[in-house]
C-alpha positions in Angstrom: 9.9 57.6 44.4 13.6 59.6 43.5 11.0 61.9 41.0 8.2 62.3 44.2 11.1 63.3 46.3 12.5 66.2 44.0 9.4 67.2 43.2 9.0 68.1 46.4 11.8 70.6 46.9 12.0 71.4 43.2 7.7 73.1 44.3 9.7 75.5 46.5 11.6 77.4 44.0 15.0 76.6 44.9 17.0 79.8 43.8 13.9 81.5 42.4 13.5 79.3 39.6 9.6 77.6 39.1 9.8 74.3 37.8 6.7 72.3 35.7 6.9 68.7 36.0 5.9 66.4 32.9 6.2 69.0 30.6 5.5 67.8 26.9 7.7 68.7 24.2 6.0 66.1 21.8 6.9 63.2 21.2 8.6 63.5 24.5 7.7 64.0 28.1 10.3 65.7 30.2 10.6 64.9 33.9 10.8 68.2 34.8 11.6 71.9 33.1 12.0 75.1 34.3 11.5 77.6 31.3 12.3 80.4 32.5 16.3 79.1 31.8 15.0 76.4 29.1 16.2 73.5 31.5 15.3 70.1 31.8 15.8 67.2 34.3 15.6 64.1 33.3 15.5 61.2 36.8 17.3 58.1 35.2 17.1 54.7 37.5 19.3 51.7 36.4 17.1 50.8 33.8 18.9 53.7 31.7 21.8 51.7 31.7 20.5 48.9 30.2 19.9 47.3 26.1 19.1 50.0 23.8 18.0 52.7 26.8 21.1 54.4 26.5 20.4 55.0 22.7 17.2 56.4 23.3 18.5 58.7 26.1 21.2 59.6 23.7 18.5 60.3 20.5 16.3 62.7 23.1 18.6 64.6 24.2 20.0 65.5 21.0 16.1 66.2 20.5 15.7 68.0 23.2 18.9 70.5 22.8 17.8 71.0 18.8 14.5 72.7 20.6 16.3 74.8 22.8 17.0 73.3 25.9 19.9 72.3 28.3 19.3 68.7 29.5 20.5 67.7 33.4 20.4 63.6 34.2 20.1 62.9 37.7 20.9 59.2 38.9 18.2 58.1 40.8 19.9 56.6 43.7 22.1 59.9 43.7 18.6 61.7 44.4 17.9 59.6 47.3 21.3 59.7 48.8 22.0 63.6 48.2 18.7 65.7 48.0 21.0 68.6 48.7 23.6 68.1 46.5 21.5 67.6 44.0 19.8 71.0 44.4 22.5 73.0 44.6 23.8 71.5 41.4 20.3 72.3 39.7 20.7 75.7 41.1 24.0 76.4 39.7 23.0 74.8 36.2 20.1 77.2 35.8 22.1 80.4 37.5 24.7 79.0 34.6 21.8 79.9 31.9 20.4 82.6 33.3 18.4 84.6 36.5 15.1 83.5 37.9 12.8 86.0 36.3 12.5 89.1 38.5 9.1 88.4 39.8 10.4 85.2 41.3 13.7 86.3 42.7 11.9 89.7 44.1 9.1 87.5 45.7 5.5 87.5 44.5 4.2 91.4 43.5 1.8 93.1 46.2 -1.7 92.5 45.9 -4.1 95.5 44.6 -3.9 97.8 47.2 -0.9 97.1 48.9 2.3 99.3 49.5 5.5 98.0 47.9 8.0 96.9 51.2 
């Protein structure tokens, strides 16, 4: 439910940036990445506290920073409780790695035959 939830603002490009959810960097599958700023966000319920979880986590992330990208964990209940907070903290990690490509921050580019605004 947390992942439905941020999904659903995550669609509307919060601060220009377009986000792919369960995007595969093999053997992996990653909540959800925005490549643009080579990002991920990983939703982590209690479970991820738990027996060897926490190793795991540990071994992907290291996986996923040797390919490149910076890896954000959101607790689950912190999802439900602060949508907000928690987008403007993913909005701030990706401004910390870079723009939104200009296409995205500008708005979508005029359709053939349209005059630039």
């Amino acid at each position: 439910m947390p992942e439905v939830l941020l999904w659903t603002q995550l669609r509307q490009r919060p601060g220009g940036y377009r986000w792919r959810k369960q995007f595969p960097l093999d053997p992996y599958t990653l909540d959800f990445t925005c490549l643009s700023v080579r990002l991920t966000i990983e939703v982590d319920g209690e479970v991820h506290d738990r027996g060897e979880q926490p190793g795991r986590d540990a071994a992907r992330d290291r996986f996923v920073a040797e390919n490149g990208f910076g890896i954000m964990r959101l607790p689950a209940v912190e999802v439900l409780k602060n949508m907000e907070g928690c987008i403007m903290g993913i909005v701030a990690a990706c401004a910390e790695r870079g723009p939104p490509p200009p296409s995205l921050r500008d708005g979508p580019p005029p359709r053939a035959g349209e005059d630039f605004a």
